[in-house]
N, C-alpha and C positions, 0 to 999 in steps of 0.2 A: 767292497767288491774287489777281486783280482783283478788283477793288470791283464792285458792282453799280451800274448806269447809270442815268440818268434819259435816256429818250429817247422821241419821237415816233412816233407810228404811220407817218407820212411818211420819217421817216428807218429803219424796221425794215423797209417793204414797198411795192411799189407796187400801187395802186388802182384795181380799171376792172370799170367795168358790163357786164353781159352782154348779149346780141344781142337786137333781134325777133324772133320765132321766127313763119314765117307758117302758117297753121291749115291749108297742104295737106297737108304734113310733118310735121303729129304723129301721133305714134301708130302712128309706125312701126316695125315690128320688128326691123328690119335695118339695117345701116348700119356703118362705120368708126368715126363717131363719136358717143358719147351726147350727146343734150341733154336737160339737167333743168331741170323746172321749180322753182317753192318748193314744189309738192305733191310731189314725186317725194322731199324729203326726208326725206320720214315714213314709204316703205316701208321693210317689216322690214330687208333688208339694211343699210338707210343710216341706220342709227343715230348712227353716229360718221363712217368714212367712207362715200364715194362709190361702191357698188359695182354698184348698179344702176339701169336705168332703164327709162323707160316711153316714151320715143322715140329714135329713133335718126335719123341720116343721114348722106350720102352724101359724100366729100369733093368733088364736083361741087355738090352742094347746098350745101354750108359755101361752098364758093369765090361761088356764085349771091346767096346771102344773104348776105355779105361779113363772116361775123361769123369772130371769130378763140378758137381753143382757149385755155382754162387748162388749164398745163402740172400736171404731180404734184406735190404740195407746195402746193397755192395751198388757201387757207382761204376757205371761201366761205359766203353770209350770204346772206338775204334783205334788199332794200330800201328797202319801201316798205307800209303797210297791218299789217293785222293780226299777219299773219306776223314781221313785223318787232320786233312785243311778244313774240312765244315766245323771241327768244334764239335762234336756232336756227341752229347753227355744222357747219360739217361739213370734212371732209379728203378732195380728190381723190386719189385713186390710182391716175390716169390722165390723158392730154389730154383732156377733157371742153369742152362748149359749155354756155354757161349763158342762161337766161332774162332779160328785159332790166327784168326786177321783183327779179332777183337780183345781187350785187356779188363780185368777187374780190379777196383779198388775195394778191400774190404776194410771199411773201418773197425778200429780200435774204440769199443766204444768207452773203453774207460778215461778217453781222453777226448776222444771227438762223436757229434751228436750225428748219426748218418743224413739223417734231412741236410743239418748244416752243412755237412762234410759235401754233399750233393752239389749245396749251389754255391761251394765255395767254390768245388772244382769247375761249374760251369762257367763260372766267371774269368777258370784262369786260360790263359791261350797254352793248351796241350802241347798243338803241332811247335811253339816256339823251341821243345826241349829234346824235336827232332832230327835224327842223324840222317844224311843222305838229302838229296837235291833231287835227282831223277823218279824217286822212289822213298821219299822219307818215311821213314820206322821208329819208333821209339825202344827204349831200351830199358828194364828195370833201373840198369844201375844208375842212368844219369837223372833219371826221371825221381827216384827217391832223395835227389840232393835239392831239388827246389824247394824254395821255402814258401813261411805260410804267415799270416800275424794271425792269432787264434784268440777268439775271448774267453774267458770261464765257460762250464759246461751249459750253466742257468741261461746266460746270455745267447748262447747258440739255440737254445731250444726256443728261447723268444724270437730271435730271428727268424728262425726255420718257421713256427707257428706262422710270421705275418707273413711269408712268402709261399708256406704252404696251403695259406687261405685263399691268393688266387689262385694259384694251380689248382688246386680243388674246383673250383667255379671252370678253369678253363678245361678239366677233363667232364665236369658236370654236364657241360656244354659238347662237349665233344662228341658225348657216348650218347645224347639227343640229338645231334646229325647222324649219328651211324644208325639208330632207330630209326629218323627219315627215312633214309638213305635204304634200307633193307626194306622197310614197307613198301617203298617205290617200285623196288626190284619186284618182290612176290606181287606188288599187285600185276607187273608187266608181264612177271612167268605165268600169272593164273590164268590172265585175259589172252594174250598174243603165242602162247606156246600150247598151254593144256586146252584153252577156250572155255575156260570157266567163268566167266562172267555174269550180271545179273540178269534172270531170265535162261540161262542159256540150256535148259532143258525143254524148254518149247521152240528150241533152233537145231535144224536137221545141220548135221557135218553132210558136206558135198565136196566132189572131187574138184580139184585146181590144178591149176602148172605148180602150184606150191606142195601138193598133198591135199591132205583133206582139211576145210574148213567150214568154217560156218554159212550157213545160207547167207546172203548180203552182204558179206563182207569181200571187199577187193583184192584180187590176190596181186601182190606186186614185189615192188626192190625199194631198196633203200632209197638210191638215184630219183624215183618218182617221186619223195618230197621232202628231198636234202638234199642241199649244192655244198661244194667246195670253195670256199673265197679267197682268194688270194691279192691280199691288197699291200704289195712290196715297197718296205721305206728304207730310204737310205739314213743311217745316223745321222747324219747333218743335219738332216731335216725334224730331227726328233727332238719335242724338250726334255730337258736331262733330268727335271722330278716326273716324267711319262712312268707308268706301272709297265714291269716288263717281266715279264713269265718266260722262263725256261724250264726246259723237263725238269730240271731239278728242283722246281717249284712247288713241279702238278704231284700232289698225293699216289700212293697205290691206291686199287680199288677205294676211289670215294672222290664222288665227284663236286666237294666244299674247296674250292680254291683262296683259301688264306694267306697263304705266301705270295710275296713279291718282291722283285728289287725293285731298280727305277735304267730309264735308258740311261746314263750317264757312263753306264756299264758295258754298253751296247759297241760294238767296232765294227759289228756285217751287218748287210741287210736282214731286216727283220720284217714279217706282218703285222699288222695292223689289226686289231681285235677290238669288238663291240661289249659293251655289254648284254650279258643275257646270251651272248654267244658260247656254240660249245669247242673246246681245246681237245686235239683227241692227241696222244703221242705217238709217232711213227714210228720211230727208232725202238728196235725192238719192243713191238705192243704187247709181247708179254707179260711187261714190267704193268701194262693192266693204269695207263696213267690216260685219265677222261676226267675232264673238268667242266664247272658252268663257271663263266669271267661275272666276276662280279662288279667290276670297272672299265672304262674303256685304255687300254695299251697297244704294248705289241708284245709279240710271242718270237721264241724261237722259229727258225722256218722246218726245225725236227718235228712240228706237230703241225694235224692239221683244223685249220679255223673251218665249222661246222655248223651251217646255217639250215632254218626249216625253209621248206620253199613258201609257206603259209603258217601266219602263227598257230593256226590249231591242230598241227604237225608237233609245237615244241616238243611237247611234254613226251609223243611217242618216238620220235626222234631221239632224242634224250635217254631215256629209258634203254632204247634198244640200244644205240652204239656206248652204252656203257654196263651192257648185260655181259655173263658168262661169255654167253654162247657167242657172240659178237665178237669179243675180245680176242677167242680160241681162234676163232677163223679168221681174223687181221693176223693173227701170228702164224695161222698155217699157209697160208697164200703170202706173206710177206718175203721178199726176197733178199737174197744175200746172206751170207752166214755168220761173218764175225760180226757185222753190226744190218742184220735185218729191217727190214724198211716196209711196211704197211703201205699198198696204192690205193688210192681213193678212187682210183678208175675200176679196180674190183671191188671195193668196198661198195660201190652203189649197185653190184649186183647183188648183194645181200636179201635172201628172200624176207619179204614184210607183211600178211596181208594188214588191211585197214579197215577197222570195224565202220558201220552207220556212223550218221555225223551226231544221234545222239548219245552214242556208246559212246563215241570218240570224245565227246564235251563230257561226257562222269569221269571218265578215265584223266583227260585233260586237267580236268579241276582240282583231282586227287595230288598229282603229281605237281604241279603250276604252285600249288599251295604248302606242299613240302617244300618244293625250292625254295620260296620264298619266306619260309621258317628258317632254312637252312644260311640262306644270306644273312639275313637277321640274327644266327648265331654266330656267323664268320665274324662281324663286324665286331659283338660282343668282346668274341676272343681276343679280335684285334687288340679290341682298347684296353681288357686285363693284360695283356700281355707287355703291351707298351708301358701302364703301371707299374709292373711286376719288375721289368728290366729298366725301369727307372729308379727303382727302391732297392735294387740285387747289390749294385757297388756302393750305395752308401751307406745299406748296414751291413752287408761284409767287408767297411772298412773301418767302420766306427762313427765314419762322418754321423748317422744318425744314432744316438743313443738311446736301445731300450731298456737298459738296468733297469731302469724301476718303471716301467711300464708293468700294468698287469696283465698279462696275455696267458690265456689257459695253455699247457702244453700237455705234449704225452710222447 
């Protein structure tokens, strides 16, 4: 078998920034081809790879705005700015367009295996080989001189195979909570918005301070059976392995909270969070960040902690302050501009009705029982993941040797 290589990021891949993207073209649904931004890489899908996005366009648009696709295989990064200190590495899985605050690696495959190339880059520290203090950026030129220890190509693919075996299980896992996750939603929009429910052809719609609803059902606000809790700790008081959620934690749209740090992190006051409790984010709630705590911590005090007033409240509580239409109206009533702030003093005027208490227990059970699939997945991930980046530095350094292991590759 060959020796393992000392060689440049210059000579394993070539390098190139991503396009302008102009602000008529975002946000659109449709299109040939994705473009992501550096936020688009924090939804649930795109943990590892590229599978979704939140704008799309046209290939008449791509030709207009002259920017050119990364091809499948290209490992791509953020730039420039904050983002740039997460680390934060991902794997296309398609021609994709990228944002021009984000960078592509395309590997060379006649020397490097894109899997391997992926998680070698994720191992390496990016922001280390960045310029600027206030505002750190990277640069082709200096970024192409870092070096790399590289094995034969056979040993990269065995590599990549065993690292690509949990990624697999943890996107496997991932795209079964966003199935939840969507069933939860349509059953909330069938029942609470259309009034389609079981039975609901032999239920007259009658006039409400809400509009029209269903004969029996309550018309009300959010406020009649959701409080706001505010349980304020000062760091001192905190133990330093406590789970500690900040925005940067809580997912876009999806409400599986698997991230955490720990307080140790912690220097202001922070809340106090239950589990089973829901996280909603204030700071600008466009950004669409609604979680269920799967353990008990504390949270930033940018979000707010979201209690049912009655456990047979959870499931429609839930559902609703993590619906569309919910989210639309935290962000149109929220105040301020450069960094907008969701009030939970409006929020509990949020129109609600509330079906019979036995509509309510079908509905309950539906939802109460995804969640708790979905816990059951968080935790799964967790512990591939902990595997996963347990095994990342010791065979991308050799410490583990699988020469002659047999692992299927492709």
């Amino acid at each position: 078998m060959e020796p393992w290589k000392q060689m440049t990021l210059g000579e394993l891949c070539t390098l190139r920034a991503g396009s302008a993207f102009k602000t008529q073209y975002q946000g659109q649904s449709e299109g040939e081809i994705p473009f992501i931004k550096v936020s688009d890489m924090n939804l649930p899908g795109n943990q590892i790879c590229i599978r979704e996005a939140n704008h799309w366009v046209s290939e008449d648009v791509r030709a207009e705005i002259k920017a050119k696709t990364f091809p499948k295989g290209t490992t791509v990064f953020a730039k420039i700015g904050e983002a740039l200190k997460q680390n934060r590495v991902r794997l296309l899985v398609r021609d994709t367009l990228i944002d021009n605050n984000m960078m592509g690696a395309l590997p060379k495959p006649d020397v490097v295996d894109p899997a391997f190339f992926y998680y070698r880059l994720s191992e390496f520290d990016i922001a280390s080989t960045a310029t600027g203090t206030a505002l750190p950026y990277l640069t082709v030129s200096t970024l192409v001189q870092s070096r790399f220890t590289i094995p034969p190509l056979p040993v990269q693919r065995r590599i990549a195979g065993i690292l690509s075996a949990y990624d697999e299980l943890i996107e496997n896992n991932t795209r079964r909570i966003q199935i939840l996750e969507r069933m939860a939603q349509a059953l909330y929009r069938e029942w609470f918005v259309n009034f389609r429910f079981p039975g609901h052809a032999q239920v007259k719609l009658v006039a409400s301070p809400l509009g029209k609803i269903s004969q029996g059902w309550i018309p009300g606000t959010l406020g009649d059976i959701a409080a706001e809790v505010r349980r304020g700790v000062n760091p001192d008081d905190i133990e330093p392995e406590t789970p500690y959620i900040g925005l940067e934690h809580i997912p876009r749209k999806s409400i599986a909270l698997s991230e955490w740090g720990t307080a140790k992190e912690v220097q202001s006051t922070k809340l106090a969070f239950k589990k089973g409790e829901i996280l909603f984010g204030k700071i600008r709630p466009y950004f669409h960040k609604v979680g269920v705590a799967v353990v008990d911590g504390v949270c930033s005090t940018d979000a707010i902690v979201i209690v049912p007033k009655k456990p047979e409240h959870f499931a429609l509580v839930l559902a609703c302050v993590s619906s569309e239409p919910f989210v639309s109206h935290a962000t149109q009533t929220s105040q301020g501009t450069k960094m907008p702030r969701a009030n939970w003093d409006v929020l509990t005027k949020y129109p609600l009705p509330v079906p019979p208490a036995k509509l309510l227990s079908i509905f309950s059970e539906s939802v109460n029982n995804a969640v708790g699939l979905i816990e059951n997945l968080v935790f799964k991930n967790r512990n591939l993941r902990l595997t996963r980046d347990l095994l990342l530095p010791k065979l991308i350094s050799g410490a583990l040797d699988v020469s002659k292991l047999d692992i299927e590759t492709s």
